[in-house]
C-alpha positions in Angstrom: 19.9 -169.7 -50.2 20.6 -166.0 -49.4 24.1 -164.9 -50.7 24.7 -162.2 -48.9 25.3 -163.6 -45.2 25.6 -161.3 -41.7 26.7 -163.2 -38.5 29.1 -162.9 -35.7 32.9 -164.7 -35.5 34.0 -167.0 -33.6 37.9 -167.7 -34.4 39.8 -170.6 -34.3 43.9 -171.4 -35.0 45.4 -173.8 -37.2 44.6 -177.3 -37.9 41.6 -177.7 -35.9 40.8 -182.0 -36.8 37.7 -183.2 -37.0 38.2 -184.3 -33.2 38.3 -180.8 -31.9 35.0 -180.1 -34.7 33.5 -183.8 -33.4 35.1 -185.8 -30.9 35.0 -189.2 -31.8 33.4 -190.4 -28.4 29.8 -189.1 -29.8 30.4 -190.8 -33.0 27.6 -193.0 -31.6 24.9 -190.5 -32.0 23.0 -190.6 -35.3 20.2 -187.9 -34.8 21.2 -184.5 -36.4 19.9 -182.7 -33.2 21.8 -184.7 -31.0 24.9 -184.7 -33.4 24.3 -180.2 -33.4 24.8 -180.8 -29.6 28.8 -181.1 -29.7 29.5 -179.0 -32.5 33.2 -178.0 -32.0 33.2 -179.6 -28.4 36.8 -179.9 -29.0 37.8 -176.9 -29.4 35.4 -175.3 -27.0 33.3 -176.7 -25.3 30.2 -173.8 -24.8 30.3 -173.0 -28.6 27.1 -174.4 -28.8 25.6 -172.4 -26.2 27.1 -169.3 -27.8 26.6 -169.8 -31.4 23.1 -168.2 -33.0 22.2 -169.6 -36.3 24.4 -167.6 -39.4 27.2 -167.2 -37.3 30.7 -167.5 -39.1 33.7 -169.6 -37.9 37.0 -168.3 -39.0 39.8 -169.8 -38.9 44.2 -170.6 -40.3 45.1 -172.9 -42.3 44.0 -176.6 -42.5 40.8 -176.3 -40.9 39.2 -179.7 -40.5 41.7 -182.1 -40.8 41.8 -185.9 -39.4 39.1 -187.9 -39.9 37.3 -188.1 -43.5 33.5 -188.9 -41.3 30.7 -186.5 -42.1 30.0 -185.6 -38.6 32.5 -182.9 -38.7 30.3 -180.7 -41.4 27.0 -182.3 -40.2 27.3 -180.7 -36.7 28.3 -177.7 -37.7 25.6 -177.0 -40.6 23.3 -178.5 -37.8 24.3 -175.9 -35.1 23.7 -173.2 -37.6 26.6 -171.8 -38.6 26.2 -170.0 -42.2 29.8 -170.3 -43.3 33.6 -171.3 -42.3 36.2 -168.8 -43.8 39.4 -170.0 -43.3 43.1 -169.8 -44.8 42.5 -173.3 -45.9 41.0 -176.6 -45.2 41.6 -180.5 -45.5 40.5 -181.4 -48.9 37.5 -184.4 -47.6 36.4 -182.1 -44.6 35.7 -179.7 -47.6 34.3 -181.8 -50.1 32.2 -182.8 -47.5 31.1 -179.7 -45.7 30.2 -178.3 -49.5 28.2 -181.6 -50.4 26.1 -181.0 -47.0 25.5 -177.2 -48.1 27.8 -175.9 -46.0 29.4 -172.5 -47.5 33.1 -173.0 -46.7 34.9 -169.5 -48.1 39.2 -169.7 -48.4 40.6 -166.4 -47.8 44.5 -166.0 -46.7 45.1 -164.6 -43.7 41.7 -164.0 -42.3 42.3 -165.2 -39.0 44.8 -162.3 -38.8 42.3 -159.9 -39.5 39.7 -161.2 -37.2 38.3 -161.1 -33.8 35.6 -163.7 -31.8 32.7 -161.2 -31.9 33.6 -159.8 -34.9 30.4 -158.7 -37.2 30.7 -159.8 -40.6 29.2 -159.3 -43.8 30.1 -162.2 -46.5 28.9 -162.0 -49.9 29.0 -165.6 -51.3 29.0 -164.6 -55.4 32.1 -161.7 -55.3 33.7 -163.1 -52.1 33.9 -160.1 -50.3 34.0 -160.1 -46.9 33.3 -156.6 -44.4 32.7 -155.6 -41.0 31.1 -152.5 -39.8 34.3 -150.5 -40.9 33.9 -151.5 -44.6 35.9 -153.9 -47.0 38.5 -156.2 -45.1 39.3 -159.0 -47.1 38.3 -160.7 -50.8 38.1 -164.5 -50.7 38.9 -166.5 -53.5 35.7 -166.8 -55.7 33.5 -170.4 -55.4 32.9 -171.7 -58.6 29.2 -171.6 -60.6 29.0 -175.4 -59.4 30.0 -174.9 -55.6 27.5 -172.2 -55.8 25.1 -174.5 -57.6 25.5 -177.0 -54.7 25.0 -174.6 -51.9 21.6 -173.0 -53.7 20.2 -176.7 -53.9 21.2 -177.4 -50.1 23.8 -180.0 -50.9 24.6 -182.5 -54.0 22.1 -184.7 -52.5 19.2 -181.7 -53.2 20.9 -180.8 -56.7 20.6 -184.6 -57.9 17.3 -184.9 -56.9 16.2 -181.9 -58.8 18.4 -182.2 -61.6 16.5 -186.2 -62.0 13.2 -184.3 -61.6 13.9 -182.3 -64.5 15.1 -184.9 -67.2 12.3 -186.9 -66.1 9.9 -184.1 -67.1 11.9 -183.4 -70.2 
């Protein structure tokens, strides 16, 4: 997993729910490609027909509250967007999103500082966030285990390989 990520914004209020990130009427799908489909349909419904794979979604506080199901973090990983910064997020929708290998960056008030179409530059490690101009904002740091997560491509990834390795021990 690269750390240093480059994408365009696309920038959200507060307390955008799982609803607006999923709606619960396409609960029924199952297939990532048909989940990645819908991906923040709520909110906007062309998103997915804007979006280009490592594209950020900024966004206030609370970002993905509601619901505690998956599809929230699934369709947005699945659409391709390489990280949410936001001034904060529901606890499970981050848990989640992180467990998936989703980068999710809290920085306060980003979505002050921040335009849809903005280009960004987000370094995952220092937490430094910049757009053409230079340095705009410093995110709170992830931790050596969030990172750890991410670089596998989930907690699903990491405890497969960290089983791998005591088995060869």
């Amino acid at each position: 997993m690269q750390k240093v990520l480059n994408g365009n914004t696309y920038v959200f209020g507060n307390n955008i729910d799982t609803d607006q990130i999923y709606p619960g009427r396409f609960v029924e799908f199952t297939d990532v490609e048909d989940v990645a489909k819908y991906a923040m349909f709520g909110a906007d419904p062309d998103f997915t027909k804007k979006v280009k794979k490592g594209d950020f979604i900024v966004a206030g506080t609370n970002f993905g509250c509601g619901s505690s199901r998956e599809h929230a973090a699934i369709t947005l990983k699945a659409v391709g967007v390489g990280a949410i910064i936001a001034e904060s997020f529901a606890r499970i929708f981050y848990r989640n999103a992180i467990n998936l290998g989703l980068p999710l960056i809290v920085c306060p008030n980003i979505a002050k500082m921040i335009q849809t179409g903005d280009s960004l530059t987000l370094d995952l490690h220092s937490g430094k966030i910049k757009n053409e101009k230079g340095l705009i904002a410093t995110a709170e740091p992830m931790s050596e285990y969030v990172l750890n997560i991410l670089e596998s491509g989930g907690i699903k990834p990491l405890i497969k390989q960290q089983l791998e390795a005591q088995n060869n021990v």
